[in-house]
N, C-alpha and C positions, 0 to 999 in steps of 0.2 A: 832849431836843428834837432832838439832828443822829440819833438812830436813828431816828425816825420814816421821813423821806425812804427810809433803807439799804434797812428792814424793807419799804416798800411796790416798790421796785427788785426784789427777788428772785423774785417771780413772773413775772416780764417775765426775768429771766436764764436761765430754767431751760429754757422753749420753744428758745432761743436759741443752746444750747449743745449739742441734740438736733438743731437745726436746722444747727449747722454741723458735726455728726457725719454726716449724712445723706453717703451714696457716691455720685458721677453723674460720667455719662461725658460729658467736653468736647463742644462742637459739631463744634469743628475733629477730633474725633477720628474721631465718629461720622461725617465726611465723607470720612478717610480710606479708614475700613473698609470703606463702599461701595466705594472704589476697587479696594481690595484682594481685596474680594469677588467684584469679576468677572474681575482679574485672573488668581484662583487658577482660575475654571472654566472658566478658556480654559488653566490652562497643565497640564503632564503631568510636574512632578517626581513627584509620588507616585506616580505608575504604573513610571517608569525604577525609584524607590528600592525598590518591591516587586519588579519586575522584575529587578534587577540582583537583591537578593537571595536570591531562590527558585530564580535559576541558575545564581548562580555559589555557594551556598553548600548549596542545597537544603536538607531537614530538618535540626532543629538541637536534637536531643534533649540536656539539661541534660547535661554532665558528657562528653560525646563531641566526641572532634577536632573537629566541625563547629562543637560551642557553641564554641571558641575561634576558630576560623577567623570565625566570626559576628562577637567582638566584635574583630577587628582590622579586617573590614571595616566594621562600624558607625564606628569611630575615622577611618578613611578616608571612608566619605563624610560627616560630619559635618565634615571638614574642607575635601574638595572642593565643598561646599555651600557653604563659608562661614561657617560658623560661630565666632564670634571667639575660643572658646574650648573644649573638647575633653579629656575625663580619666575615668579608670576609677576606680571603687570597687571592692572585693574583696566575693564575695561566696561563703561554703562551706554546702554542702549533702553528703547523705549520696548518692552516684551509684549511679543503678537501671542495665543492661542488660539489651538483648532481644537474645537468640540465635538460638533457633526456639521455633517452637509448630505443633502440629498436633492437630486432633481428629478423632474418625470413630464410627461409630452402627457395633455391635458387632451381629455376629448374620444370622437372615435378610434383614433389609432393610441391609444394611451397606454405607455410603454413607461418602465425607468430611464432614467440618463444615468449615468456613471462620470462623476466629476469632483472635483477640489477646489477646495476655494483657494483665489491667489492669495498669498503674503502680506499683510496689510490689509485686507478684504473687511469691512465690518460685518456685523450681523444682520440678516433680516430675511423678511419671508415674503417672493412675490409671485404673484400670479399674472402672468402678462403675452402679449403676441411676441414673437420672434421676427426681429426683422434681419435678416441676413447683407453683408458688407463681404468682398472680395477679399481685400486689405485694408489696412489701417487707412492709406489713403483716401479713400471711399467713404470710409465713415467720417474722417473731419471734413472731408467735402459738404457734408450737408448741413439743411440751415439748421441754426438756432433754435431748440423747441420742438423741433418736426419729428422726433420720437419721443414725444408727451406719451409715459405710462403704458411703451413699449419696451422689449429686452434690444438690447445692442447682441449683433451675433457678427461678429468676425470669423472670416472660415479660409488664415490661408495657409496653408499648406507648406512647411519648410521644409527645403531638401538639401540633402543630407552632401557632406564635403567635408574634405580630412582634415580641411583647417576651420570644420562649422562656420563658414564663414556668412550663412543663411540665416544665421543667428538674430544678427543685428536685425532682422526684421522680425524674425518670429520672438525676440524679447523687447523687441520696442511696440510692439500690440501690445504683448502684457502690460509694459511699462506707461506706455502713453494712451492706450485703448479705453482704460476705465474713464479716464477725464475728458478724454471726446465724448462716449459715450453720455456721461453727464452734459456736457454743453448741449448737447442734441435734446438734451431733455427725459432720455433713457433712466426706467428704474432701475435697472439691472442692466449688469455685460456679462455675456460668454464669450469663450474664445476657444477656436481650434485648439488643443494644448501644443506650444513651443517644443515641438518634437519630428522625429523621423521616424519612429517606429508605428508600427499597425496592431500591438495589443492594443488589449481595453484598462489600459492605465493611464490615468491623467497628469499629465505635466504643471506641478505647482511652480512657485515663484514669488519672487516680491511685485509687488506693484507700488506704484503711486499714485496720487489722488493732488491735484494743483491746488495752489490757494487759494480760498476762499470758495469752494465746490465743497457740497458735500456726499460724503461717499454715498456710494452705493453698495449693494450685493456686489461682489466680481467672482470669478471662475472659472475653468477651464474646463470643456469639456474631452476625453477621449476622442483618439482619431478616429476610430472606428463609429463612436457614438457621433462625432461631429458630421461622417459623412449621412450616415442616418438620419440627422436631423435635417441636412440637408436634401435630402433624400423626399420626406416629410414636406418641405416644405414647395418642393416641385411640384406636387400637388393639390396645393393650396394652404391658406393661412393655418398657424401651427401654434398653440398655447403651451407654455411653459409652466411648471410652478417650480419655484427654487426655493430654498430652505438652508440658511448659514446659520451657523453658531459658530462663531468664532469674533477676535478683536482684540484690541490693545489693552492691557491690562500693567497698566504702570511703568516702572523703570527697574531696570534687572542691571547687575553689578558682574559679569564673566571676568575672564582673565587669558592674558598671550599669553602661553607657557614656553618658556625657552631654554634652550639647552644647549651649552659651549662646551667646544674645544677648544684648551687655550694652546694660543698656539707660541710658539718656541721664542720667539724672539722683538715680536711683533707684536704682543698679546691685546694690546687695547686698539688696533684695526683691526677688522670683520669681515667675512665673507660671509653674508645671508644667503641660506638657502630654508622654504618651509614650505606650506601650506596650510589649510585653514580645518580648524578640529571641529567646528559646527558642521551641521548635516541639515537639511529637510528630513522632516517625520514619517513618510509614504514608504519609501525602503530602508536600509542600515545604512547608507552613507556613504559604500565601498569604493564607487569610482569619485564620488563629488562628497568631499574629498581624502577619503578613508588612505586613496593610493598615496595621494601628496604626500600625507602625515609621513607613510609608509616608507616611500622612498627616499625622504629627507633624512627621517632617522636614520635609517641603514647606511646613508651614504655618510653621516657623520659619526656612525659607530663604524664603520671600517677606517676608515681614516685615522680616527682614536686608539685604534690596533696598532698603527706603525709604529716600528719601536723609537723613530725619530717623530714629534709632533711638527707639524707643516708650520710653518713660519709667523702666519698669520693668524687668527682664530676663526675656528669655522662656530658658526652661529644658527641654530636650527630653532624656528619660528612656529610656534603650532596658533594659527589668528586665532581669534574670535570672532562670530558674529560677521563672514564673509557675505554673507548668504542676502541678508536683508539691509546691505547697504555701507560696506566694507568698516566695519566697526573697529576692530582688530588691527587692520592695515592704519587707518587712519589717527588712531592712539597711538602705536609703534611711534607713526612720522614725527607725532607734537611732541614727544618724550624725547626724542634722541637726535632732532634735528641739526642740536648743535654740535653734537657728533657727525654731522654729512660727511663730513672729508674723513674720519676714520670707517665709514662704512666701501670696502676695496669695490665690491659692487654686490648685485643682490639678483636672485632668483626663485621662481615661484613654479611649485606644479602643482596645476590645479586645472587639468582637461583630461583628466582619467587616465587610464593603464596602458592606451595604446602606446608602440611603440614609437620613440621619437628619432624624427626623420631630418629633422634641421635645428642648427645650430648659428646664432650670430650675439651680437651684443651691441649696444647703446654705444659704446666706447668711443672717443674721441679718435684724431689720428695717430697720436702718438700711442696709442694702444690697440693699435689693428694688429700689428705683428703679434701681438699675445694672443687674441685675439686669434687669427691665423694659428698657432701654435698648438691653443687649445682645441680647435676646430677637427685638427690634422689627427689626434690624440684620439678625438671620437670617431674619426673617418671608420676605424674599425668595427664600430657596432652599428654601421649602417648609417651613420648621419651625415649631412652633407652641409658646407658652409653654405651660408645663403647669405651674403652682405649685401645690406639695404634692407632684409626685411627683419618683422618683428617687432617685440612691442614685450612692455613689462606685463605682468603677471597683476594679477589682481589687487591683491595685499600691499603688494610691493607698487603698484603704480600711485598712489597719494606721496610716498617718498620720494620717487624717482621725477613725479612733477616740478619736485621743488631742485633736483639737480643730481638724486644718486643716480651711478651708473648701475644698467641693468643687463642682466643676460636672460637669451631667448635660446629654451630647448623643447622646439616644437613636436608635441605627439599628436600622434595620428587618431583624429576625431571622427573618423566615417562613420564610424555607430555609437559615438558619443551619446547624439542627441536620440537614440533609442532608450537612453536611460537614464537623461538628465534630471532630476527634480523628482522622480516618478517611483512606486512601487518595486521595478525591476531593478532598481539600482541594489543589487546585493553581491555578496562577494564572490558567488559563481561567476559573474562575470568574467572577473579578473581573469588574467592569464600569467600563471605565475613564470614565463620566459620573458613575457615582454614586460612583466613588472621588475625585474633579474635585470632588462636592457636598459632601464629608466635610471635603477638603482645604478649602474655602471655608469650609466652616464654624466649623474649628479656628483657619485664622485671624484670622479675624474675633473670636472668643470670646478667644483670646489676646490680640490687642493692645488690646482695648478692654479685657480686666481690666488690660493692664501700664499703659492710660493714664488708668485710673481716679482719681479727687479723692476718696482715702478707702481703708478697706481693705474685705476680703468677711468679716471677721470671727475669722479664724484666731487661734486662743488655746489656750492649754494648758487641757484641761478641770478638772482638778485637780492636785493634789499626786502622788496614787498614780500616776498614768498619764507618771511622768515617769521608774517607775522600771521 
């Protein structure tokens, strides 16, 4: 007789306990953000912080005087900012240098090339025929051997989309291009440079090289020079000679530099937000990723302005060593993994200054409504929910493998890849309102995840992913 009552009770508990699992963002919070929101597009820290850094430290290639000179200024302005707290992680990688490179078209028509060597590139000096491939595909097509003591030339053209989404093929040439090349039996690769613009700047990059191949020359030439060569080669057979100096020169020791806001009540759960403070050597670094650095700060020094701290701690990440094989990201995840569940979720900007046009998150379903909340929050600077899509960030994707929750605030890439990797990337670029739009947006998405009633879901996915 008394289980009767218990047994009809438990369908009523079960709604109950789903329902007080549900995530939502405070009213009083959602009232701050607005505030915060127009504060951030009226102020200019993210423009000084990319500014200061693209001139007083310029390019910031992994492993070179400058990456260190980077993180002792990152440690300083995170402290002139305010930040309540300030500390380096160690992070080692194997250190690439560029010396020279020079190429030139051999023969009657004999011209310079304008080109760079990819990331990972060894040294050497060839003289050899051009033989020309559409795409990637084209080149592994062929047999074994059948470019004995020939150059591999890939020549395809990536076009340009505001979510670069052309990408995947014009970095998977770079990426997988040099080790087809070599199985064909190729002394050298060139390649279209991984871009959308029509100067005569060469888009660098990392590359790789499979096991047990040994490298070759690699490079990229200019679009302009690539249609040229192409051009050249309509005509009849075309010689090349290439000229690298550059290669792996040991193991180099960087450092994540990070800087907290502790937050009020919650202080040992995080909300990450950063980007990566290495650069390619060709320009100063400004969009790729001078803006990240830029925007992150500022949005965690306005937020360190309130005279109440947000509940949670916000966490502002500056990697290491993005560039040539997420160095930075990947230390972060082995360091703190056992913290998974106190990281609230994490976010990364790292696709330049344009402005961002969408908004989602990794989140489970018990945290779509926050989710939704915060979405509503940015409606006003242009962004738009977009649930379903999206994808973590760079840095932050080795973490989020293993189970952190991530958020997605998608910018606008249509002339990203005009200045990816390349000489043009300097801080002219920038556009200090739509840097003003990013900074607003960061921190808005910041403190409402740090002031959230509930978490985004971050959990270890399993067993194996913990080792």
């Amino acid at each position: 007789m008394r289980l009767a009552p218990l047994l009809l009770a438990l369908p009523l508990a079960v709604p109950a306990l789903a329902a007080d699992r549900e995530t939502r963002i405070p009213d009083a919070a959602l009232a701050t953000a607005a505030t915060l929101r127009e504060q951030a597009l009226a102020d200019d820290t993210g423009w000084k912080v990319v500014e200061s850094l693209t001139t007083e430290i310029g390019p910031r290639l992994a492993g070179s005087e400058a990456d260190a000179k980077a993180v002792a200024w990152a440690q300083a302005k995170f402290k002139a900012l305010g930040f309540d707290k300030v500390w380096i992680e160690p992070v080692t990688f194997p250190k690439w240098v560029r010396r020279s490179e020079s190429a030139a078209v051999l023969g009657p028509n004999a011209q310079p090339l304008t080109i760079t060597a990819l990331g990972g590139s060894p040294a050497g000096k060839v003289d050899a025929e051009i033989v020309r491939f559409a795409d990637l595909a084209a080149l592994e097509a062929v047999p074994a051997d059948s470019l004995a003591g020939r150059i591999a030339f890939v020549d395809y053209a990536m076009k340009a989309a505001r979510d670069g989404s052309d990408y995947r093929n014009g970095g998977a040439i770079r990426s997988k291009g040099p080790s087809a090349a070599i199985r064909a039996g190729a002394v050298a690769f060139l390649m279209r440079s991984a871009g959308t613009d029509n100067h005569r700047v060469a888009h660098t990059g990392i590359t790789r090289f499979d096991e047990g191949l040994t490298p070759v020359p690699s490079a990229s030439l200019t679009i302009p020079d690539a249609d040229q060569l192409a051009r050249l080669l309509q005509r009849g057979p075309v010689r090349v000679s290439l000229a690298l100096d550059c290669g792996w020169d040991g193991a180099y020791t960087s450092h994540n530099v990070i800087g907290e806001i502790t937050g009020r009540s919650l202080p040992k759960e995080v909300v990450v937000i950063g980007g990566h403070l290495d650069s390619w050597d060709l320009g100063t670094g400004a969009i790729d990723d001078g803006a990240g650095i830029g925007i992150t700060m500022a949005a965690g020094h306005l937020i360190g302005k309130l005279k109440q701290a947000p509940k949670r701690t916000i966490r502002v990440i500056a990697f290491a060593n993005e560039e040539q094989g997420l160095y930075g990201g990947k230390a972060y995840a082995e360091k703190h993994l056992a913290d998974i569940t106190r990281h609230q979720i994490a976010a990364e900007s790292d696709f330049g200054a344009g402005r961002i046009y969408a908004f989602n998150t990794g989140a489970p379903d018990h945290a779509r409504k926050a989710t939704e909340q915060i979405a509503q929050a940015l409606a006003p600077l242009g962004i738009e929910y977009a649930p379903g899509k999206g994808s973590a960030g760079p840095d932050i994707s080795p973490f989020a493998a293993k189970g952190m929750a991530w958020a997605w605030l998608a910018q606008d890439g249509s002339d990203y890849f005009h200045l990816h990797h390349n000489a043009d990337d300097t801080l002219d670029k920038i556009d200090p309102a739509a840097l003003a739009q990013n900074v607003a947006a960061y921190t808005v998405f910041a403190y409402l995840a740090a002031e959230a009633d509930g978490d985004f879901g971050s959990q270890l996915k399993d067993a194996a992913s913990a080792k």
